[in-house]
DRENFIZA-571416 format. One record per residue (C-alpha): x, y, z. Coordinates in nm, 2 decimals. Layout:
<nodes>
[[X; Y; Z]],
...
</nodes>
This chain:
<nodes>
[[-0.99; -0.72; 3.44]],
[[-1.16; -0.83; 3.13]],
[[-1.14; -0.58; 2.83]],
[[-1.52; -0.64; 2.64]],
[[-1.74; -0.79; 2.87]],
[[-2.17; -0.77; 2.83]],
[[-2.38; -0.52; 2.98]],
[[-2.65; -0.70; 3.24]],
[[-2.91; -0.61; 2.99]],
[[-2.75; -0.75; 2.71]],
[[-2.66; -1.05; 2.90]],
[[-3.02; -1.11; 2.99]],
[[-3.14; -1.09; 2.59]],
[[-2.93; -1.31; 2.50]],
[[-2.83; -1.16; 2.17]],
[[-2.43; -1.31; 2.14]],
[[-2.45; -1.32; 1.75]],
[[-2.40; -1.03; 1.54]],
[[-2.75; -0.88; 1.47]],
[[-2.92; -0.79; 1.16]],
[[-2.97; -0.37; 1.29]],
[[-2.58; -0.37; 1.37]],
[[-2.53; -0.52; 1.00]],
[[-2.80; -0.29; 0.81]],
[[-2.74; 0.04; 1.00]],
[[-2.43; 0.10; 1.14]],
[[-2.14; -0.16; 0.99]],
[[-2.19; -0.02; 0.62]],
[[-2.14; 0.36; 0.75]],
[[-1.85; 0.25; 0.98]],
[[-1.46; 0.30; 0.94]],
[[-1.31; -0.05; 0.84]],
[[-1.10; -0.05; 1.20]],
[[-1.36; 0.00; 1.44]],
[[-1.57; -0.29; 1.25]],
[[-1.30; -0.50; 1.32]],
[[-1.26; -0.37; 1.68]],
[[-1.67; -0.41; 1.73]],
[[-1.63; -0.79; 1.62]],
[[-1.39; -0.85; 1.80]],
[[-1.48; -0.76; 2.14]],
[[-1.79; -0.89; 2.09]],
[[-1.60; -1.23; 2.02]],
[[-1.45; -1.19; 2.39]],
[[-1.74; -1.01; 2.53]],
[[-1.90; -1.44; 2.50]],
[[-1.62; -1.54; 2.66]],
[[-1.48; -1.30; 2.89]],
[[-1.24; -1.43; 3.14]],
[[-1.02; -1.55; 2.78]],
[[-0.64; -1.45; 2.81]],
[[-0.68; -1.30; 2.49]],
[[-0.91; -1.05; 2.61]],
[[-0.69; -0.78; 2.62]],
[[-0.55; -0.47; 2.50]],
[[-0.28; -0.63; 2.39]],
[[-0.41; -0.92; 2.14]],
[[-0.60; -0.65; 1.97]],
[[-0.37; -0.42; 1.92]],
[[-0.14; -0.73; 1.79]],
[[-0.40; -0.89; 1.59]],
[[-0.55; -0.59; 1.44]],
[[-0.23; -0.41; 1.42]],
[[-0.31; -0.09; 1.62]],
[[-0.15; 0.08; 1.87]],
[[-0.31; 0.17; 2.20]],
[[-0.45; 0.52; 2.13]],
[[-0.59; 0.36; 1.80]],
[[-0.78; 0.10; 2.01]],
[[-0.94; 0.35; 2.20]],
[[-1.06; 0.61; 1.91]],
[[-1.26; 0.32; 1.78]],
[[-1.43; 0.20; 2.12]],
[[-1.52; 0.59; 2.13]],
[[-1.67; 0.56; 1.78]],
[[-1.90; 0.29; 1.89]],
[[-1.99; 0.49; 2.21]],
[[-2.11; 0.78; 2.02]],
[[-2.33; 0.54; 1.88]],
[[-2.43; 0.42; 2.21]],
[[-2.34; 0.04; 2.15]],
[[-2.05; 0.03; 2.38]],
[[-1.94; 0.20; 2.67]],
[[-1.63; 0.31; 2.81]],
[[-1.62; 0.22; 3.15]],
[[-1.21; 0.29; 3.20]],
[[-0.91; 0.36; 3.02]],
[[-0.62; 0.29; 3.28]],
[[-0.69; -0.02; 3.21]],
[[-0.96; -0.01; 2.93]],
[[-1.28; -0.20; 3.01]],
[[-1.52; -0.16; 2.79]],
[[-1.88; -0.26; 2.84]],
[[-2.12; -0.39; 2.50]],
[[-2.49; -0.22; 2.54]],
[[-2.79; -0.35; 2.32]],
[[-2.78; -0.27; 2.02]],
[[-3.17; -0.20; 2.06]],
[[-3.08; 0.12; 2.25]],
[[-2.84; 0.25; 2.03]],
[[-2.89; 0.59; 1.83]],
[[-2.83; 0.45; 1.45]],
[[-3.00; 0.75; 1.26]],
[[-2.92; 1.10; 1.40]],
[[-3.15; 1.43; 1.40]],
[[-2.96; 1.62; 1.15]],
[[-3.14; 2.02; 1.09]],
[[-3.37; 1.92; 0.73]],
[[-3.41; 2.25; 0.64]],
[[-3.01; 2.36; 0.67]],
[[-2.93; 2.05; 0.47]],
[[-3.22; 2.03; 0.23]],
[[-3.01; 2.19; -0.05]],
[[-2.76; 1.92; 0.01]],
[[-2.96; 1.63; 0.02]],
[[-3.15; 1.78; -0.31]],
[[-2.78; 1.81; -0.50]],
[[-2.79; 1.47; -0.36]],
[[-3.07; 1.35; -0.48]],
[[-2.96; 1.48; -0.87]],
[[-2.65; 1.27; -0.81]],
[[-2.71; 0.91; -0.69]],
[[-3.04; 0.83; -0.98]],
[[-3.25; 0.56; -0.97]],
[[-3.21; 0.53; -0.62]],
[[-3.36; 0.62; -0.28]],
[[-3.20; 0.75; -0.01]],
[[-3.24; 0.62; 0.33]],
[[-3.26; 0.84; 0.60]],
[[-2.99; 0.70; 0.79]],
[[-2.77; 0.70; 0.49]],
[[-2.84; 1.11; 0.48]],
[[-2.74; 1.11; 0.87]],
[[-2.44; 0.95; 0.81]],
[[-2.35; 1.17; 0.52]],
[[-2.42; 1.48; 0.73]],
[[-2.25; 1.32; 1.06]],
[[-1.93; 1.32; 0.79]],
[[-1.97; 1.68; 0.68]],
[[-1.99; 1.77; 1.06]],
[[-1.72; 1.54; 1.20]],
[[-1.45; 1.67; 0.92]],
[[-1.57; 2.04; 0.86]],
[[-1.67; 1.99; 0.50]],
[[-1.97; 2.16; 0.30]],
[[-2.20; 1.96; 0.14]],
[[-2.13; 2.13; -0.20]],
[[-1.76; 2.00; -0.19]],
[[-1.87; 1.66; -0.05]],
[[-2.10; 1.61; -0.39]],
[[-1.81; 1.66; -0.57]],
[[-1.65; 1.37; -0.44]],
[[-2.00; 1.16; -0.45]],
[[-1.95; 1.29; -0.85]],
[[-1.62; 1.10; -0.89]],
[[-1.70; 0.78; -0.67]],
[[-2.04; 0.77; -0.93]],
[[-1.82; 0.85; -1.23]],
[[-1.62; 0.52; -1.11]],
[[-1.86; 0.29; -1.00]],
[[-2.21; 0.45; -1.12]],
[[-2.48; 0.55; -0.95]],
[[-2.57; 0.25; -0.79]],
[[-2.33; 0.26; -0.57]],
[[-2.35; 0.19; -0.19]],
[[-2.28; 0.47; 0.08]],
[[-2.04; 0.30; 0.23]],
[[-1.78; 0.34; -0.06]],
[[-1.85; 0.68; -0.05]],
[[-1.78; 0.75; 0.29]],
[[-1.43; 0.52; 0.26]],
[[-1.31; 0.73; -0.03]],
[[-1.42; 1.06; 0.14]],
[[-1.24; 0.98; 0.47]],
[[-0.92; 0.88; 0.32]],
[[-0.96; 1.18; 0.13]],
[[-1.05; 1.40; 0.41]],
[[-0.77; 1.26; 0.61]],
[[-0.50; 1.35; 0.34]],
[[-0.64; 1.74; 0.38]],
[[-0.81; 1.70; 0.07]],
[[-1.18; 1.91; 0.20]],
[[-1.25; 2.18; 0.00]],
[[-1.33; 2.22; -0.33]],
[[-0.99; 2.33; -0.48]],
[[-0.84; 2.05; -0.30]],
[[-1.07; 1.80; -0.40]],
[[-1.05; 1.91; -0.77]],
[[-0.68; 1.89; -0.77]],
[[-0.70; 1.50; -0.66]],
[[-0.93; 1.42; -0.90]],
[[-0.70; 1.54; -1.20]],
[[-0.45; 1.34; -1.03]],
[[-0.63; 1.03; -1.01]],
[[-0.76; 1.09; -1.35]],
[[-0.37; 1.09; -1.45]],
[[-0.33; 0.80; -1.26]],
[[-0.60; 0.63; -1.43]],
[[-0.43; 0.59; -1.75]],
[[-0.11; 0.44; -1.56]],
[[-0.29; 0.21; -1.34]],
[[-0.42; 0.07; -1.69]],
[[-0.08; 0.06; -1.79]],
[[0.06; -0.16; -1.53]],
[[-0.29; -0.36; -1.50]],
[[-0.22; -0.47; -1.88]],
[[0.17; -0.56; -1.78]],
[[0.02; -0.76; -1.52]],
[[-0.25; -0.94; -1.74]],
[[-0.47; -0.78; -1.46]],
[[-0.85; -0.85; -1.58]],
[[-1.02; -0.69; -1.29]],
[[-1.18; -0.39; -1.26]],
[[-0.94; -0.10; -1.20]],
[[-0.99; 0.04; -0.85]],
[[-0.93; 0.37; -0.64]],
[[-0.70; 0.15; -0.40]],
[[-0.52; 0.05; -0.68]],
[[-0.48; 0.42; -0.78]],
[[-0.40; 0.49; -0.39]],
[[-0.12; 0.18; -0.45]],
[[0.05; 0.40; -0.75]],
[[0.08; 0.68; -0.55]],
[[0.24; 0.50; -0.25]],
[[0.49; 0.34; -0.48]],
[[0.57; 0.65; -0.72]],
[[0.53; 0.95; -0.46]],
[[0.61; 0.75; -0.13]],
[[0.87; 0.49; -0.27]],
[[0.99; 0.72; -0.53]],
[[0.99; 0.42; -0.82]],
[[0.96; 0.49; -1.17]],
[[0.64; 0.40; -1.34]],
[[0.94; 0.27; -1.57]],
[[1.06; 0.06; -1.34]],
[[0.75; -0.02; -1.20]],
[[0.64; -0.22; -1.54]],
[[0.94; -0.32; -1.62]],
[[0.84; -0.60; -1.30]],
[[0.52; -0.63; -1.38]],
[[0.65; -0.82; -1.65]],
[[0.79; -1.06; -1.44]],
[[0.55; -1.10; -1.23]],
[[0.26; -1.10; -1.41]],
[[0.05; -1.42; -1.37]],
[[0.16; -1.46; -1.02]],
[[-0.11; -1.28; -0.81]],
[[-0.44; -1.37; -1.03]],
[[-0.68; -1.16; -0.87]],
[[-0.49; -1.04; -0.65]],
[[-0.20; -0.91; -0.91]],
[[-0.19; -0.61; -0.74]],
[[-0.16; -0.68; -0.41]],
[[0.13; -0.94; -0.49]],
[[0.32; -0.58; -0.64]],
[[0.24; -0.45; -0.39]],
[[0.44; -0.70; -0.17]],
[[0.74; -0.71; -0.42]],
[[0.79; -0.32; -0.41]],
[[0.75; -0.31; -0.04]],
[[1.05; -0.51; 0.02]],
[[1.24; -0.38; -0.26]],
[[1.20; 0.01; -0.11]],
[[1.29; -0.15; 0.21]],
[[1.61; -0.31; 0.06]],
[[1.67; 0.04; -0.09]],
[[1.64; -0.12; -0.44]],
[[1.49; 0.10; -0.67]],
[[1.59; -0.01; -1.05]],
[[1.47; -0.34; -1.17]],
[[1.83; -0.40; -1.25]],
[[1.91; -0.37; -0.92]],
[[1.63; -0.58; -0.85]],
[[1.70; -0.86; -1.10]],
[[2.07; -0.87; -0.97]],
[[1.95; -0.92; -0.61]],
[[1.68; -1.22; -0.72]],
[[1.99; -1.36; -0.92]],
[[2.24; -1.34; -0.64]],
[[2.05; -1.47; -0.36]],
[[2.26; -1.76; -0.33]],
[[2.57; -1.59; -0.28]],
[[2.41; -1.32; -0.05]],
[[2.27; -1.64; 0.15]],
[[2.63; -1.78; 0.17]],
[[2.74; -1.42; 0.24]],
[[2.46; -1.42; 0.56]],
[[2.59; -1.76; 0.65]],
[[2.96; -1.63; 0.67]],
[[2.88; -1.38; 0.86]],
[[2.67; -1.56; 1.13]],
[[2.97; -1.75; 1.13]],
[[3.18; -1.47; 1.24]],
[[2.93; -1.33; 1.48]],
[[2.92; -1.74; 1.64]],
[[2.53; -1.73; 1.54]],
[[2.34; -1.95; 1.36]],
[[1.97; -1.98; 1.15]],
[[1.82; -2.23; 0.95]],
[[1.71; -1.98; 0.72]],
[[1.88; -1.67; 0.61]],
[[1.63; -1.50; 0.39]],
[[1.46; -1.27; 0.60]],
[[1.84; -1.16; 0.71]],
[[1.97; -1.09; 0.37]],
[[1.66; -0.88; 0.31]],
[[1.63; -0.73; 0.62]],
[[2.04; -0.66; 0.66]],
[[2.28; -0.79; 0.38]],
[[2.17; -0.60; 0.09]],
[[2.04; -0.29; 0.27]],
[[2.47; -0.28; 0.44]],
[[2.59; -0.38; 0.02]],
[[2.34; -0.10; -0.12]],
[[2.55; 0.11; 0.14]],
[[2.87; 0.04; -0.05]],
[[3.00; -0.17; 0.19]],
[[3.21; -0.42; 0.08]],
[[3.12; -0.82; 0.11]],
[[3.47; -0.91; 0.26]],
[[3.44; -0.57; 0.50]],
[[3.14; -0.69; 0.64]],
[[3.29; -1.07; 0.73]],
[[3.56; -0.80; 0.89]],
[[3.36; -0.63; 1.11]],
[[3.16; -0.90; 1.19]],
[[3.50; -1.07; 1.35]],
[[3.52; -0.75; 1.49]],
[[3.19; -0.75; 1.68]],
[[3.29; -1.13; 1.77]],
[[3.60; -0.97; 2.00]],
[[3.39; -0.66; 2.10]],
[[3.14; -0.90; 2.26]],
[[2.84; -0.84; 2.00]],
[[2.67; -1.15; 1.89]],
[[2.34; -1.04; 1.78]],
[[2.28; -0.83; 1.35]],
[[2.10; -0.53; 1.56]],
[[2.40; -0.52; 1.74]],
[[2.63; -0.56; 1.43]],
[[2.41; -0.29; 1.21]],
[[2.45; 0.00; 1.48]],
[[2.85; -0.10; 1.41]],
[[2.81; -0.09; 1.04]],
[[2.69; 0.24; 1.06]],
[[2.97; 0.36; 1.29]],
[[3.21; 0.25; 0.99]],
[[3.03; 0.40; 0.74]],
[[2.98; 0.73; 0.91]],
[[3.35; 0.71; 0.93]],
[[3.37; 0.65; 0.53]],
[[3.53; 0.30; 0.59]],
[[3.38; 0.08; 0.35]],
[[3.63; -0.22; 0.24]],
[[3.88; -0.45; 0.44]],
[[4.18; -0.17; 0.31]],
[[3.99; 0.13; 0.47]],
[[3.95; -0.05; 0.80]],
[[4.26; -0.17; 0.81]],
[[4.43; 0.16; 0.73]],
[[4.15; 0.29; 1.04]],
[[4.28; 0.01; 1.28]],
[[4.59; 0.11; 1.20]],
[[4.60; 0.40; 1.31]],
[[4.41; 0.33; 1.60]],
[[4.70; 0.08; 1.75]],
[[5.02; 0.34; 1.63]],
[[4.80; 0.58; 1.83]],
[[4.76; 0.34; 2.13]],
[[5.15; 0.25; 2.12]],
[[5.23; 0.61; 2.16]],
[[5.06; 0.68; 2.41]],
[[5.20; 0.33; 2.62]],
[[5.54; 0.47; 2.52]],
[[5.43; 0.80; 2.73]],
[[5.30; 0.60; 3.03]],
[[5.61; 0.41; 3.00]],
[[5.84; 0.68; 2.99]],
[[5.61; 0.86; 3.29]],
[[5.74; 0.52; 3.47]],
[[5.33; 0.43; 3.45]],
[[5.30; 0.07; 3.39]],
[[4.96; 0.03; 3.28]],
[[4.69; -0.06; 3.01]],
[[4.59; 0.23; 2.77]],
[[4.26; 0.35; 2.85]],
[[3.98; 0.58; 2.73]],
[[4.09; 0.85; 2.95]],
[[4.45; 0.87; 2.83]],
[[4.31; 0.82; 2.45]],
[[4.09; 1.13; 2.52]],
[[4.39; 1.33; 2.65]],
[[4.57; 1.26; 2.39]],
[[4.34; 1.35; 2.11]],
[[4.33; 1.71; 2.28]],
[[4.70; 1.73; 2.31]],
[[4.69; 1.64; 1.91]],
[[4.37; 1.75; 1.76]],
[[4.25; 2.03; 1.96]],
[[4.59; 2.21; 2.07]],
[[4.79; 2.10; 1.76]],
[[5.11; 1.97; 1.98]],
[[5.39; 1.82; 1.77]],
[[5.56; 1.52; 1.94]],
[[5.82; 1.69; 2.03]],
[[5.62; 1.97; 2.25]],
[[5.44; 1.69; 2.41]],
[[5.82; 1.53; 2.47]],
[[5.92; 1.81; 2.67]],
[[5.61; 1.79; 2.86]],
[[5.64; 1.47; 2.97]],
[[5.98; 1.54; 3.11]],
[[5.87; 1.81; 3.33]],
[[5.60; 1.56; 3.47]],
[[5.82; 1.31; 3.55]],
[[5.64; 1.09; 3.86]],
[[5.33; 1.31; 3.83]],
[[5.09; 1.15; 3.65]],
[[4.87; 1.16; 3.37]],
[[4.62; 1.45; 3.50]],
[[4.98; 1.65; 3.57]],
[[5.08; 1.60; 3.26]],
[[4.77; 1.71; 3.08]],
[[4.79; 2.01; 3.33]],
[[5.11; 2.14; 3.18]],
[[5.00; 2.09; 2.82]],
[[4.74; 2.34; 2.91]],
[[4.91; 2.60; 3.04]],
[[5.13; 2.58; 2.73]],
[[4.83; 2.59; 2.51]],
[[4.68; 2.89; 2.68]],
[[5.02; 3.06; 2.68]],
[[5.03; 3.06; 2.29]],
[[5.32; 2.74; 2.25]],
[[5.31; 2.65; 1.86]],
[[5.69; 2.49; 1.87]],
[[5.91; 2.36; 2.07]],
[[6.16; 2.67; 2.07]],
[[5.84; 2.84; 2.21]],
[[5.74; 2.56; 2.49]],
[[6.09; 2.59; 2.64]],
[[6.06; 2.94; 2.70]],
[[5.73; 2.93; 2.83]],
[[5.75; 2.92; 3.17]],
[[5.57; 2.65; 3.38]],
[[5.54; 2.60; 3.73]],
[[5.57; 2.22; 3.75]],
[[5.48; 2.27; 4.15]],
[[5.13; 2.06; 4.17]],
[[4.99; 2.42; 4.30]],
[[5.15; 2.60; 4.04]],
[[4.99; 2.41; 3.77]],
[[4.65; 2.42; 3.89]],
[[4.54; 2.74; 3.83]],
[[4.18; 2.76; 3.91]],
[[3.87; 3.04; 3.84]],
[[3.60; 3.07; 4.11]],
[[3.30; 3.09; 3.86]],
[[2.94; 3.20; 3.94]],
[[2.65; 2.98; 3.98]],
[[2.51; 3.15; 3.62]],
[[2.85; 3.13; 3.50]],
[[2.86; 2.76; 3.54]],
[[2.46; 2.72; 3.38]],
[[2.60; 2.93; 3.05]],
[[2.88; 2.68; 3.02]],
[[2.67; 2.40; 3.03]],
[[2.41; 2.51; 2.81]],
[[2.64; 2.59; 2.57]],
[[2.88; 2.28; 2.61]],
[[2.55; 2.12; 2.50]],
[[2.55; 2.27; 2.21]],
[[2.88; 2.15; 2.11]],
[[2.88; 1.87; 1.84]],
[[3.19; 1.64; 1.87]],
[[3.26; 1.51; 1.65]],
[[3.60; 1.28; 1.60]],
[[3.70; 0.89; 1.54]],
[[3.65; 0.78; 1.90]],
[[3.68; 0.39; 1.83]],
[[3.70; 0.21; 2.15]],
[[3.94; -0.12; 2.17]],
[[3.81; -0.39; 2.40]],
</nodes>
């Protein structure tokens, strides 16, 4: 089923290209998404039985996620230009734009004083009706009074004069809106902001060699990269200056970029930053060395050493560790960097950091396995160590605080009983208090398979409590699996 497709009507006037009433009354007063979602469909709406026509070009191509999509076809159907025939799956049918409702009845005489404050603010110009209705659908839509909605119509002139177009308006006062900024305290305590801003921006405009005019967005950038990011203006001009030159016009959008991927490096200082730019030949042959390990391979490394080298190094991992672990993942059957990361992270949440650490770690991870073969082996069990004896163990060790030699005399009362037996008798000696050997001798232990198993009948609610609460148990412990 085609997403956009044409209403019969619309079909039959034989209107495909944008028209001039679309252009004049309702693109200027719409949000900048459902524009792009309007020309779109009405791109496929010519062509309707495209592949593309779905929801799932346009949410790729305009970057939007499903519920996204379907807030701005509901825009355009409270203007009556489109209409929303399903949404499992959405079809949405185009309407003439003849029909449509682009100036609404608004009540004159409630927003007189409004439109008169208006009036005092935007000089030397008329207002349009439809330009009031679309300020007044605003004020209704987001809860705002008119009063508070001047002030913001103050700053925008203050930036731009007062020929400014509606449109600009509306943009600031949505994002604004949108923040929570709507009433009058709010809205005076952004404008100080931005007015603080203003004098930065100009700051970083000149370390840029920026001759443009100095923009909200580019006041809305700051913010994201000082409140957001958390950089320094400091740090922030210190690369402007070297940088500058390299956008032109679009100077700040090319910062914009840079900072972007140096927050999601977790770079923050510009010396960080200049050592990174400097050692990108060495982090490539790092990337390389690693794919090595891992038995991968890319032409290009870049997007790997930004995405997962010097994120794992800003970690305080070390370069030779990672190599290690890599090798590791190589025997562990993990040949893909998602799949390495996720076992980075296990090693850092363990503190292991260099090739001595992880070593140590290993380490005791094989003395640990040894011991317990030397208990299967002495249990006459000739068998691999598994996760089920390595989890016995760590209760016999951790949790009940056995020595070696308590867990000696254990295993000879099990003799030719098992594992689970074995376990079994540990138990009864924790619950009986044992904290040395002299005391495990004494306690006495039915080593009779009945004897040992000593069982509760428990409730139904009984059982429910334990779970709920074994649920609430954080375990915590350095379970490291060997393949």
């Amino acid at each position: 089923m085609p997403l956009c497709r044409f209403s019969s009507s619309s079909i039959c006037s034989n209107k495909v290209s944008v028209e001039n009433l679309f252009l004049s009354s309702f693109m200027p007063y719409a949000p900048e998404n459902c524009t792009k979602v309007y020309l779109l469909g009405l791109l496929y709406c010519q062509d309707s039985a495209s592949s593309k026509n779905n929801e799932e070009h346009f949410e790729h191509l305009l970057g939007l996620d499903r519920l996204e999509l379907i807030d701005c076809f509901r825009y355009w159907e409270e203007k009556n230009l489109v209409s929303i025939k399903s949404t499992e799956p959405l079809e949405v049918t185009y309407l003439p734009v003849e029909g449509a409702r682009s100036v609404g009845r608004y009540n004159e005489k409630k927003y007189a004083p409004f439109v008169e404050e208006l009036r005092g603010i935007l000089i030397g110009r008329d207002l349009l009706p439809s330009e009031i209705s679309h300020y007044v659908d605003f004020l209704e839509d987001y809860n705002m009074q008119g009063s508070d909605f001047c002030m913001i119509v103050k700053y925008c002139v203050s930036r731009k004069g007062a020929d400014i177009n509606s449109g600009y308006i509306l943009t600031v006062a949505r994002i604004w809106a949108d923040e929570g900024v709507r009433t009058a305290e709010r809205i005076e305590e952004k404008i100080e902001s931005l007015t603080l801003l203003t004098g930065d921006v100009a700051k970083i405009a000149k370390a840029l060699k920026y001759r443009g005019e100095v923009s909200i967005e580019h006041q809305q950038m700051l913010i994201k990269w000082t409140k957001s990011f958390g950089f320094s203006l400091g740090e922030i001009l210190l690369l402007c200056g070297k940088v500058a030159n390299k956008g032109g016009k679009g100077a700040f959008e090319y910062l914009d970029k840079m900072l972007t991927k140096y927050y999601e490096m977790h770079l923050f200082t510009f010396s960080e930053m200049e050592e990174y730019e400097a050692n990108k030949q060495e982090l490539a042959r790092l990337a390389r060395d690693i794919n090595k390990a891992l038995g991968i391979y890319y032409e290009s490394v870049d997007s790997e050493v930004d995405t997962y080298i010097v994120p794992w190094l800003s970690r305080g991992i070390k370069e030779d560790a990672l190599v290690q672990i890599a090798q590791f993942c190589f025997r562990s059957s993990i040949r893909t960097l998602d799949g390495m990361n996720d076992t980075v992270m296990k090693f850092l949440r363990l503190g292991l950091m260099s090739t001595a650490s992880i070593d140590q770690y290993i380490g005791e991870i094989v003395a640990v396995d040894k011991r317990i073969k030397d208990i299967l082996t002495s249990m006459g069990l000739d068998r691999r160590v598994n996760n089920f004896d390595r989890s016995l163990y760590r209760t016999w060790k951790d949790t009940y605080g056995f020595s070696d030699e308590i867990i000696d005399h254990a295993i000879s009362l099990s003799q030719g009983k098992g594992m689970p037996y074995l376990s079994s008798v540990l138990d009864n000696m924790h619950h009986a208090g044992c904290k040395t050997l002299e005391d495990a001798k004494k306690c006495s232990v039915d080593t009779t398979r009945e004897g040992v198993k000593n069982y509760t009948s428990y409730s139904g609610e009984d059982l429910d409590a334990l779970f709920d609460n074994l649920d609430e148990i954080d375990i915590r412990g350095k379970n490291f699996d060997k393949k």
